[in-house]
MARSEBA-753532 format. One record per residue (C-alpha): z, y negated, x negated; residue in one letter. Coordinates in pm, whole numbers, padded with zeros to 5 digits, always signed. Example, Ala and Ser with C-alpha at 12.3 -4.5 7.8 and 13.67 -1.06 7.14 Angstrom:
# MARSEBA-753532
+00780+00450-01230a;+00714+00106-01367s;
This chain:
# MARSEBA-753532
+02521+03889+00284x;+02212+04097+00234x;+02131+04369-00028x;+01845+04388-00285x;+01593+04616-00172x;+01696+04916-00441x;+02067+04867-00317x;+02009+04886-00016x;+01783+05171-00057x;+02032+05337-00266x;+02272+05321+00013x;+02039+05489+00256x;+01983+05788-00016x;+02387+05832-00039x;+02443+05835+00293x;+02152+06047+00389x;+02302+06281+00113x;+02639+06257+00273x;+02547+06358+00638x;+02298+06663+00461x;+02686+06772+00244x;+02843+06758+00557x;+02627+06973+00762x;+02591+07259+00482x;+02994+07240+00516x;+03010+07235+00885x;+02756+07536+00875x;+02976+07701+00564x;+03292+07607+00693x;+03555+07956+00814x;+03686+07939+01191x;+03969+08148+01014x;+04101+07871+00826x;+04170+07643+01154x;+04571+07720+01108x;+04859+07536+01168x;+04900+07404+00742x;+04529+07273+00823x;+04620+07069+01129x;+04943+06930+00908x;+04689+06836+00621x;+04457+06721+00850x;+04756+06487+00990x;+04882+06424+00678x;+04528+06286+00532x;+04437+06101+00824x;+04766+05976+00933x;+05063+05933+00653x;+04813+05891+00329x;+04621+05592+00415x;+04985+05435+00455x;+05131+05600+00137x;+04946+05444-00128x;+05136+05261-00376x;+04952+04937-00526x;+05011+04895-00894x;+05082+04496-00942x;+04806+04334-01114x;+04604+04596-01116x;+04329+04726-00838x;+04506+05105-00897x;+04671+05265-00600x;+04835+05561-00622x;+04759+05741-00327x;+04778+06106-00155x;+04457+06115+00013x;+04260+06291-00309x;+04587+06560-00324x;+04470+06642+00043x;+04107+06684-00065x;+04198+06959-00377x;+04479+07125-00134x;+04213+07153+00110x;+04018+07326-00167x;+04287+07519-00306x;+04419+07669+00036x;+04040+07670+00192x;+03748+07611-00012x;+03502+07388-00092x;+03363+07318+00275x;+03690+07295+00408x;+03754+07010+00128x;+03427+06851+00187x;+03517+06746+00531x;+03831+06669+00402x;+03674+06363+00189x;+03488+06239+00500x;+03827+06218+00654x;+04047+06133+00451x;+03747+05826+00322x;+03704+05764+00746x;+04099+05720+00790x;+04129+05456+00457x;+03862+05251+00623x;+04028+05219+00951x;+04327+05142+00826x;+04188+04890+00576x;+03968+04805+00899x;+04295+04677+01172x;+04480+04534+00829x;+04151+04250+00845x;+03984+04380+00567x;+03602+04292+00640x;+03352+04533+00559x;+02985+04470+00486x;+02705+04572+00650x;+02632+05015+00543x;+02959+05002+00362x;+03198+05237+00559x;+02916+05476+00564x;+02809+05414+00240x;+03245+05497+00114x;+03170+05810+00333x;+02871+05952+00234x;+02967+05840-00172x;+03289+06015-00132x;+03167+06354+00043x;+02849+06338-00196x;+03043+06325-00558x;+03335+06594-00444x;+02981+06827-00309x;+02855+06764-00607x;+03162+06857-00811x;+03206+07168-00591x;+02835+07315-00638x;+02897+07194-01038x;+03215+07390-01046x;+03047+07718-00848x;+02838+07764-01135x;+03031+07734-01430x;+03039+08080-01560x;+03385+08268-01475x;+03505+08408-01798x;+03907+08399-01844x;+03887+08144-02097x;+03740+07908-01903x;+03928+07992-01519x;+04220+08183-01667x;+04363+08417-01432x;+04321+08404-01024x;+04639+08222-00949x;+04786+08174-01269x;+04887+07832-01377x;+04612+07818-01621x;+04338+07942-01320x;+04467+07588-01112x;+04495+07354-01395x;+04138+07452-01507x;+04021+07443-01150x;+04138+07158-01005x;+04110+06948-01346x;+03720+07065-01367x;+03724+06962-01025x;+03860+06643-01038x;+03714+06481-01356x;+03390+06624-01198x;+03426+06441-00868x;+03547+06106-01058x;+03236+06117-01302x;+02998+06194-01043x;+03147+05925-00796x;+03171+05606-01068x;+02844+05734-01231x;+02672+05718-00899x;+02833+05369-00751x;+02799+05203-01151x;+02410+05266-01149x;+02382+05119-00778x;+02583+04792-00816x;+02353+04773-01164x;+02033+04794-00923x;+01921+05092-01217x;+01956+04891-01532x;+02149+05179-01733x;+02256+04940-01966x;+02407+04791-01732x;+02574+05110-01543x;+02747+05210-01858x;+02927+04859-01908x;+03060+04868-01546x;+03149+05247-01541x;+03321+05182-01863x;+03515+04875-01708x;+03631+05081-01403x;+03699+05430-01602x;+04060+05400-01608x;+04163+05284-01316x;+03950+05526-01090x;+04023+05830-01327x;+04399+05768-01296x;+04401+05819-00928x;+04234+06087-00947x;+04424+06290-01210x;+04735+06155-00982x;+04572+06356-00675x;+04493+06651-00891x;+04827+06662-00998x;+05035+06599-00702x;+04774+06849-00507x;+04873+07104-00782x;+05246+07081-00801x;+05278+07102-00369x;+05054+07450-00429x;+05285+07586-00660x;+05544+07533-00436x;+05334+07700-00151x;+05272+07962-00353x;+05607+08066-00560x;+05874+07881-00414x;+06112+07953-00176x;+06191+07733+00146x;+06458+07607-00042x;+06292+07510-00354x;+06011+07305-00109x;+06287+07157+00043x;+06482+07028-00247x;+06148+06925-00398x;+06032+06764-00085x;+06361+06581-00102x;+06333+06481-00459x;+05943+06365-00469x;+06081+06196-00189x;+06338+05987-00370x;+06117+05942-00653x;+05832+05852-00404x;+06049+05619-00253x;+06191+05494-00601x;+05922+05430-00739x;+05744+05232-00425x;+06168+04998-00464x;+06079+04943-00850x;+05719+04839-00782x;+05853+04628-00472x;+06101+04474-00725x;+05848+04440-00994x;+05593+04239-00770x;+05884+03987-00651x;+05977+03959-00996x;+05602+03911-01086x;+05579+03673-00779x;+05876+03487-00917x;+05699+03479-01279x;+05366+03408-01094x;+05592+03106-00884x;+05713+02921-01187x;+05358+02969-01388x;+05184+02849-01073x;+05457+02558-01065x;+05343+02500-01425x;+05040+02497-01349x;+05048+02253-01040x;+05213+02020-01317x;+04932+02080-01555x;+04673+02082-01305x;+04844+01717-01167x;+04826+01626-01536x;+04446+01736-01516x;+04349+01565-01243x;+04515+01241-01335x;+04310+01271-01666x;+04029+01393-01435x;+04121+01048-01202x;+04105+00890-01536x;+03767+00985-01655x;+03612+00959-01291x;+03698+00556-01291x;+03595+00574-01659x;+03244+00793-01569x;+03253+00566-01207x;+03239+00210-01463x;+02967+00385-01717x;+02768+00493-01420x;+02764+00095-01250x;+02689-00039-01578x;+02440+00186-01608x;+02320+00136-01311x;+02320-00240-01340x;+02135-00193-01685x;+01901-00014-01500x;+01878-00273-01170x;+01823-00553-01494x;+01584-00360-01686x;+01396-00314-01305x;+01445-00723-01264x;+01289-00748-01609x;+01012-00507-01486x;+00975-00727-01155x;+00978-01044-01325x;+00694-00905-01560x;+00479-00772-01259x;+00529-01052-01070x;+00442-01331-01363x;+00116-01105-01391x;+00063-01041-01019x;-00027-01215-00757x;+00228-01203-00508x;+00062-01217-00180x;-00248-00947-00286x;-00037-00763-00565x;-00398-00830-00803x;-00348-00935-01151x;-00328-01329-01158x;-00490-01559-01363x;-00291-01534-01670x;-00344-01141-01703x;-00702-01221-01626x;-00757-01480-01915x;-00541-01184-02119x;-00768-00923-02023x;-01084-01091-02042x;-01001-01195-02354x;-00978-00850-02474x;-01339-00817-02332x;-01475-01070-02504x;-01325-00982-02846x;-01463-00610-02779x;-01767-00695-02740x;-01792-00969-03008x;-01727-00683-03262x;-01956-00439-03037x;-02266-00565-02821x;-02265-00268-02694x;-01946-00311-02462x;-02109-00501-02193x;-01931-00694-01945x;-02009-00935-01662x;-01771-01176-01458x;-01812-01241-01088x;-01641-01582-00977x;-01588-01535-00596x;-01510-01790-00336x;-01441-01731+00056x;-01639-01990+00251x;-01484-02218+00512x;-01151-02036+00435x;-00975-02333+00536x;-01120-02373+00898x;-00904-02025+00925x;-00587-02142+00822x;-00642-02483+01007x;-00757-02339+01316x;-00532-02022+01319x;-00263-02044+01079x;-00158-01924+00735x;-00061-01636+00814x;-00358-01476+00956x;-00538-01668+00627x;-00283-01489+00403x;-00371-01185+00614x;-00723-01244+00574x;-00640-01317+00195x;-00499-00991+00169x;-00819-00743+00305x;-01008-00939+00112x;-00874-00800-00177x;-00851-00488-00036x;-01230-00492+00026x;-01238-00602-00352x;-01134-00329-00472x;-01279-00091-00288x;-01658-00179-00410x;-01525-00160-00774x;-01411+00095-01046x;-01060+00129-01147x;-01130+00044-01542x;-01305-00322-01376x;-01024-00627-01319x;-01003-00783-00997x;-00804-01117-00988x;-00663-01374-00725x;-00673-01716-00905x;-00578-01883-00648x;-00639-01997-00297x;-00960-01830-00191x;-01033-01785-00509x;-01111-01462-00681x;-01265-01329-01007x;-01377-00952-01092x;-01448-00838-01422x;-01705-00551-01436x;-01724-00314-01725x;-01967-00084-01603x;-02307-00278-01524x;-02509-00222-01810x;-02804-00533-01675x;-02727-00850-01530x;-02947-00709-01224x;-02698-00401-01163x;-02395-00635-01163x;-02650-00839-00884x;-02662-00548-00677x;-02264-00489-00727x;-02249-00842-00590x;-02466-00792-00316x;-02286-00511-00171x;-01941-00699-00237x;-02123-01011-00051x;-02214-00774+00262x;-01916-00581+00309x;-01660-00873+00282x;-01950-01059+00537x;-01833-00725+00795x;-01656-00930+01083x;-01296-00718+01169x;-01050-00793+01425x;-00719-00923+01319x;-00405-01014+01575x;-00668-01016+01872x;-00902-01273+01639x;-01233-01201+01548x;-01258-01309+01190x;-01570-01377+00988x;-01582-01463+00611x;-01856-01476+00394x;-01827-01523+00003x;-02000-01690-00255x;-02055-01553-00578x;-02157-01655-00914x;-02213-01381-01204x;-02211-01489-01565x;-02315-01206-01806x;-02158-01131-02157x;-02284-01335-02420x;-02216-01384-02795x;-02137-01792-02709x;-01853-01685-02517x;-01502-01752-02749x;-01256-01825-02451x;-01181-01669-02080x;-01208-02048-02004x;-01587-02063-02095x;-01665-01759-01938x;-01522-01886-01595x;-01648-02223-01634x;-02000-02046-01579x;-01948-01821-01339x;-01825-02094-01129x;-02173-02282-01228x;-02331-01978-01074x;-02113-01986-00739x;-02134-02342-00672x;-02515-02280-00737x;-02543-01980-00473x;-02348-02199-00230x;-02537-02474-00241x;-02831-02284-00226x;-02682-02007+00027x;-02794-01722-00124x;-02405-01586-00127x;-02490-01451-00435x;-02675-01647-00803x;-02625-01543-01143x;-02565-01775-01460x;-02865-01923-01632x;-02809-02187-01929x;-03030-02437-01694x;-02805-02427-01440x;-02521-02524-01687x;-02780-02850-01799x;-02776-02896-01397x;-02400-02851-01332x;-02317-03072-01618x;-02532-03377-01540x;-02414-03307-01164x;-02049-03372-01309x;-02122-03619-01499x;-02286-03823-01191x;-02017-03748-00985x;-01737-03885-01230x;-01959-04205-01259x;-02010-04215-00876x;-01617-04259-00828x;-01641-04591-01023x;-01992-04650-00870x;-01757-04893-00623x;-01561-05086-00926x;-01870-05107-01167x;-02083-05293-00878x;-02326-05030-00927x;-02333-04952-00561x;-02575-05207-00325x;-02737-05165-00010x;-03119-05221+00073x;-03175-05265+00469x;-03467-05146+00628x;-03581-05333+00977x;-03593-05149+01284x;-03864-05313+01533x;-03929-05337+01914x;-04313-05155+01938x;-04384-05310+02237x;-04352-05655+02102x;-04275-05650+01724x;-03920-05787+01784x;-03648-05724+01499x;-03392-05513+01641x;-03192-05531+01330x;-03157-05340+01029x;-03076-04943+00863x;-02828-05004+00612x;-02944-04789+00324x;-02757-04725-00023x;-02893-04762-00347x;-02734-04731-00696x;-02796-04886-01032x;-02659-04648-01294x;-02625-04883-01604x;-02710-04583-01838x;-02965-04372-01622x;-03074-04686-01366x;-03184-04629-01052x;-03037-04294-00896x;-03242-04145-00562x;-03004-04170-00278x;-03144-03741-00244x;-02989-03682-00566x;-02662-03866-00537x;-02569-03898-00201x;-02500-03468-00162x;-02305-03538-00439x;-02099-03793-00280x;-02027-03561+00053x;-01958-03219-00181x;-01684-03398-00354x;-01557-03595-00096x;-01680-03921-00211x;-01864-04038+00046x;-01551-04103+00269x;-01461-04389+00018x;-01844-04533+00013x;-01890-04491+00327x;-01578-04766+00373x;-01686-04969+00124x;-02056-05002+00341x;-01885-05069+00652x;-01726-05360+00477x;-02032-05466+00283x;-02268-05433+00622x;-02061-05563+00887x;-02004-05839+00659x;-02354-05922+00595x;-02470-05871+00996x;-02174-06127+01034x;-02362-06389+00804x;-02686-06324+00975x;-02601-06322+01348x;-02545-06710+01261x;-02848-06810+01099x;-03012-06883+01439x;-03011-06772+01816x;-03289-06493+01766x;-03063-06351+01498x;-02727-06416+01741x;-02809-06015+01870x;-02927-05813+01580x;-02797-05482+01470x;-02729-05285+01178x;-02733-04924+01141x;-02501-04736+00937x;-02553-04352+00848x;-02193-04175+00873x;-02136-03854+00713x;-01989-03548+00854x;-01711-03520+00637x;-01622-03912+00744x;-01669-03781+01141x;-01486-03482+01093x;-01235-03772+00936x;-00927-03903+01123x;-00971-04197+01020x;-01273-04299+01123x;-01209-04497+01401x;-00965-04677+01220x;-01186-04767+00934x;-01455-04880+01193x;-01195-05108+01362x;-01092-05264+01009x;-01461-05316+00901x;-01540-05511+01242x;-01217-05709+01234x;-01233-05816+00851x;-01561-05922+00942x;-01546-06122+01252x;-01858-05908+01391x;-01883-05815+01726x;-01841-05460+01782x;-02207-05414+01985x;-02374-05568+01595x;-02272-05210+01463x;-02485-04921+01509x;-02343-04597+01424x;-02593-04263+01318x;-02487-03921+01354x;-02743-03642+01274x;-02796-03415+01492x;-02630-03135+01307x;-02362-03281+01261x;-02276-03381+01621x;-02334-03020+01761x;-02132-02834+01489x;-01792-02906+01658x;-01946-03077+02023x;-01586-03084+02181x;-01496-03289+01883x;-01760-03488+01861x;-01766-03569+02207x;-01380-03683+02226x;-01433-03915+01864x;-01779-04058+02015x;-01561-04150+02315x;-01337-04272+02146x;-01544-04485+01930x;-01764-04598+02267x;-01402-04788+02343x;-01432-04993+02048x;-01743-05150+02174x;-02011-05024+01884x;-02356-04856+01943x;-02412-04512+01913x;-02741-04312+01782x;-02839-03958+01738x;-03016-03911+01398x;-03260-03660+01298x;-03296-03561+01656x;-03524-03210+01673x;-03427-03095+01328x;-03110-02936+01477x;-02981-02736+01767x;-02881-02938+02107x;-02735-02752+02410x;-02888-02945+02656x;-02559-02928+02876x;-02361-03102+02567x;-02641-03288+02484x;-02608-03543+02796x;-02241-03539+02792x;-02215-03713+02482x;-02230-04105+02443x;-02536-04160+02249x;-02727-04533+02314x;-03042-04431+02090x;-03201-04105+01994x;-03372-04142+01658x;-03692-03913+01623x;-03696-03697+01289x;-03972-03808+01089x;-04108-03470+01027x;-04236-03509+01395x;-04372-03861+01328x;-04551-03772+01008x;-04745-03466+01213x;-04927-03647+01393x;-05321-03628+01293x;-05559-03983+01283x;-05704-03927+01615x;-05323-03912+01787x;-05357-03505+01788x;-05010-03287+01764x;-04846-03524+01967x;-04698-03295+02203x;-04338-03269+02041x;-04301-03656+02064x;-04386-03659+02402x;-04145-03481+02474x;-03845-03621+02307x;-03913-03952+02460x;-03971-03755+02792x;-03652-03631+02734x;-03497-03951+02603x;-03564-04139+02894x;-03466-03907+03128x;-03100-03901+02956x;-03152-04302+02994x;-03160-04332+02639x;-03369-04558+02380x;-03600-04382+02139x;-03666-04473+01765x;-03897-04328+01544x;-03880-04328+01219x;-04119-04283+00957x;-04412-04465+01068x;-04693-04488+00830x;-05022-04513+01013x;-05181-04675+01272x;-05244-04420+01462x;-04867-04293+01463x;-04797-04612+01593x;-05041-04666+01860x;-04943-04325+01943x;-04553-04402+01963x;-04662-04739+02153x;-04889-04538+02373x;-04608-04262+02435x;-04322-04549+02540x;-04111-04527+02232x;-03878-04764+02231x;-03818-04890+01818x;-03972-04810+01522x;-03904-04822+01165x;-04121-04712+00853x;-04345-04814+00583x;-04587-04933+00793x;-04375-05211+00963x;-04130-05272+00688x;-04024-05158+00342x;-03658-05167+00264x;-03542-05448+00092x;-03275-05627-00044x;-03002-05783+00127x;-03127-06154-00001x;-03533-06065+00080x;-03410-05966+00459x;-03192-06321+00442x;-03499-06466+00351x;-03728-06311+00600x;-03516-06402+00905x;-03514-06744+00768x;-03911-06744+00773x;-03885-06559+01147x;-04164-06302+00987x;-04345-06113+01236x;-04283-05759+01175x;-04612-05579+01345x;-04852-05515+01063x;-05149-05698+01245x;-05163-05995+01519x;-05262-05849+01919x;-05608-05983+01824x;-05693-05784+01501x;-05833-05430+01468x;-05712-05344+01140x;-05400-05363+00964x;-05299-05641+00733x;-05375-05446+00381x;-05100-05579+00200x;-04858-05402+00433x;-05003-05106+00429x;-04942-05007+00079x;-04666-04771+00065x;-04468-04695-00229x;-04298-04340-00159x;-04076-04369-00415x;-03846-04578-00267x;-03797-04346+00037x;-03464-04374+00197x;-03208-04088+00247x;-02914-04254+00342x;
């Protein structure tokens, strides 16, 4: 336990006080008065007093001797005499109290010193100078002279004493002094009026009495003494006997207590778990609520607390133009090849800083949203143009475009992102979306990563839907038909066979280019299905013409196959139906790859070319020099034919000038013991040049149009020479020369 600092000070004062009183008595005190009824007080106050006091029961009064010694001290001595006499007789109590296990804090025996030796100074120098008339002292040893004196003296030393240890356990609030001096007054005055007293009636029997007299009273204080200490002895068993059966009464009422206390703990105990289960379902409530507006896997608000917030937006600023908005439709590109090629949980991972990212390049009043999949949606509040929520875009497209490392993967996203600004149209979170999404499927087909939402684009988007829903019945409507193209020997004009090529007959819009539908077809996945549906309808046909006559017996068609159908598992299978539905021989089917395609995923490509080289068909790189070949996959994988982009055909000038690049794919070509087509031929001169050069085949408007399935029938029936002049003319046959560009083939 430690004191307050103005206790503790306090306590320093008193007992500096106390050691200053006892030095001015030590320097005051007689040498005369060392006689032998000083040694038997001094044995009697250090000795027999501390063991003399009588406890009153109940109370924390004890009538003691130790004061008596202090006034005879002063009676017989004087005042210096008496004020060591307190600092013994206060030493003694304490080491008695001290060896009976009473524990005293730290300063306190001093402090009981120094208090006692400073209030009986301080009664002494009060009582020096009281003036000494006889009606105050009375007579020098009369009975009046010691009443006066030692009852000055005493209710001096018990005021000064209580005054002094009331206003230090107050820490100096008077207030609160008074109250506790008044609380201790009787107690600590009755023991000393019992010192005064006893201390006055043993000096009047010094004094006046005879031997006998001091005997006899000896004798009977000591029977009353001892009387007295029996009846208190008596009276605390008897109390202890009353204090027995009330605490007996009071173990009852307590056991009565705590059985009503038992009681109300298993009553409090079933409150408290149904409170607490209120509280665990009012939480579930609270969790169910989150979690039917939350996404679970990036904790963002889902797509219903989009539509509910967006739909505040739009109301807002319906009423007020002024509270612009704009909403950012965001989609993670090739997000799947992640999860395919390393799992779901680094995609959810990946998922998950994505968001993060998110909403790190936003404002906390804007609403970013996982819709689902890779699919996200932000709705910005603060953009004011449509070209500040651009550049908000932008900086989301290049810091989600930041590669980071992720369980020892590098990973590399990129986003699209289509912006649709606020507009006064706009009723439903549904039309607002639809747009964006206009604007996303815009950028990425147009990889800009980022395009924002023009009502043009939404003309665009719609007639692109609309194709694409009449394209999946395309098949069942017979609107679908294939035009072949011939593909001819240069050196000789011999028909190699044919380039399937589709065509389509809307019966509303007529003829569709194959450049407008056919990206169509591969963006929505239709082209797998067509592409089936050509195998059957060309392997068919090559079947039928093979048999027309021995020339025929080894001709070959072409078929274009997408890289969605050769990325495909089922693409050898489909191949093998086509070829045994048909009754065509596998070497009749000619299979183009473009470039691009083949090199995107070579170890694939090469294991499914290999595969397909088992089934017996051809093989042909397409677009070859419009890509990017590593030369060391390049002649690992199984190709019969390299076709020659036309771009490079097209290039070269009247006189056979810019010929370089085609001299070097057939350089190449040959080298890799490979055939060479060209495509695109349109001029003499790009054929004499291709002729001159060693190409192997050519195809292009110059040697043959495409043309129908029934006009091909018909010209192998006729055996029509397919070089546009005979070895003997100079010029080309006019009529084949004409070249209608609008029927240029894509697929």
């Amino acid at each position: 336990m430690t004191f307050a600092p103005f206790e503790k000070l306090s306590r320093i004062i008193t007992i500096s006080l106390g050691i200053t009183a006892v030095a001015y008595a030590i320097a005051e005190f007689d040498l005369a008065n060392l006689t032998p009824l000083l040694a038997a007080l001094f044995l009697f106050a250090a000795v027999v007093a501390p063991r003399a006091s009588i406890p009153l029961p109940d109370t924390d009064i004890a009538l003691t001797f130790s004061d008596a010694c202090i006034y005879l001290a002063f009676l017989f001595y004087g005042g210096p005499t008496a004020i060591l006499f307190a600092g013994i007789e206060t030493t003694a109590n304490c080491i008695y109290l001290y060896r009976r296990g009473f524990k005293f804090q730290k300063l306190m025996v001093p402090f009981n010193i120094a208090l006692n030796i400073v209030s009986f100074t301080g009664a002494y120098l009060v009582w020096s100078i009281l003036p000494t008339t006889s009606l105050v002292t009375g007579t020098y040893g009369s009975a009046q002279h010691l009443i006066v004196t030692l009852g000055v003296i005493s209710v001096l030393h018990f005021v000064i004493a209580s005054s002094l240890l009331s206003f230090i356990r107050a820490k100096n609030r008077l207030s609160e002094a008074y109250r506790s001096w008044r609380r201790d007054f009787s107690s600590r005055a009755m023991m000393h009026i019992v010192g005064a007293g006893l201390a006055a009636l043993v000096y009047m029997l010094a004094i006046y009495g005879d031997v006998l007299t001091a005997v006899i009273s000896a004798f009977g204080i000591g029977i009353v003494y001892f009387s007295y200490r029996r009846s208190v002895r008596d009276l605390k068993e008897a109390m202890s006997e009353t204090e027995r059966v009330q605490k007996e009464k009071s173990e009852t009422e307590r056991a009565r207590r705590k059985e009503a206390e038992i009681h109300a703990e298993e009553l409090a105990a079933s409150l408290e778990s149904q409170e607490r289960a209120n509280l665990a379902l009012r939480k579930s409530e609270q969790d169910f609520q989150h979690a039917a507006l939350h996404d679970a896997l990036t904790g963002l608000a889902n797509r219903k607390l989009f539509h509910e917030k967006l739909l505040a937006r739009i109301a807002k600023y319906r009423n007020d133009n002024s509270a612009v908005y704009h909403v950012l439709f965001l989609d993670l590109s090739r997000f799947k090849n992640i999860n395919d090629s390393l799992g779901h949980t680094i995609g959810d991972k990946v998922l998950s800083i994505a968001a993060r990212r998110f909403l790190r390049l936003v404002t906390p009043s804007d609403t970013v949203a996982r819709l689902g999949g890779d699919e996200f949606a932000i709705v910005l509040k603060g953009p004011s143009t449509a070209a500040k929520a651009k550049k908000v875009a932008q900086r989301i497209h290049a810091s989600i475009s930041q590669p980071f490392s992720l369980s020892g993967n590098r990973i590399s996203v990129t986003v699209n992102i289509g912006i649709a600004p606020a507009d006064m149209e706009y009723t439903m979170p549904e039309e607002v979306l639809r747009d964006a999404d206009i604007a996303m499927n815009f950028a990425k087909a147009q990889r800009e990563g980022v395009a924002l939402f023009t009502k043009d684009l939404r003309t665009k988007f719609l007639e692109r839907v609309r194709l694409e829903m009449d394209l999946s019945h395309a098949i069942d409507r017979g609107e679908l038909s294939m035009s072949y193209q011939p593909l001819v020997r240069i050196a000789d004009g011999k028909l190699l066979g044919f380039e399937s090529l589709l065509r389509w007959n809307h019966s509303e819009f007529g003829n569709i280019p194959p450049a407008r539908f056919i990206p169509i077809a591969e963006d929505s996945g239709l082209i797998i299905p067509i592409t089936k549906w050509i195998l059957r309808e060309t392997t068919e046909q090559m079947a039928e013409w093979r048999k027309i006559s021995a020339k025929t017996s080894d001709l070959v068609v072409s078929v274009n196959i997408s890289g969605k159908h050769l990325s495909s598992e089922d693409l050898a299978y489909d191949i093998e139906y086509a070829l045994e539905r048909s009754k065509l021989a596998a070497e009749g089917l000619k299979l183009e790859i473009t470039e691009s395609t083949a090199m995107e995923n070579p170890e694939f490509t090469l294991k499914l070319l290999k595969e397909l080289k088992r089934l017996g068909v051809l093989l042909s790189l397409d677009d070859f020099g419009t890509g990017y070949s590593s030369l060391s996959i390049l002649h690992k994988l199984p190709f019969d034919t390299i076709k020659i982009d036309r771009s490079f055909v097209s290039g070269v000038g009247p006189n056979g000038e810019d010929s370089e690049i085609l001299q070097t794919i057939v350089s190449l070509a040959k080298n890799l013991r490979m055939k060479v087509i060209a495509e695109g031929i349109e001029t003499q001169a790009q054929l004499s040049v291709l002729q001159h050069l060693g190409c192997d085949y050519g195809q292009g408007y110059l040697l043959a149009k495409p043309m129908t399935a029934a006009k091909a029938e018909e010209a192998l029936y006729e055996g029509r020479e397919w070089m546009p002049f005979s070895h003997g003319d100079s010029q080309p046959r006019t009529s084949l020369l004409k070249i209608d560009r609008t029927d240029a083939s894509i697929f």
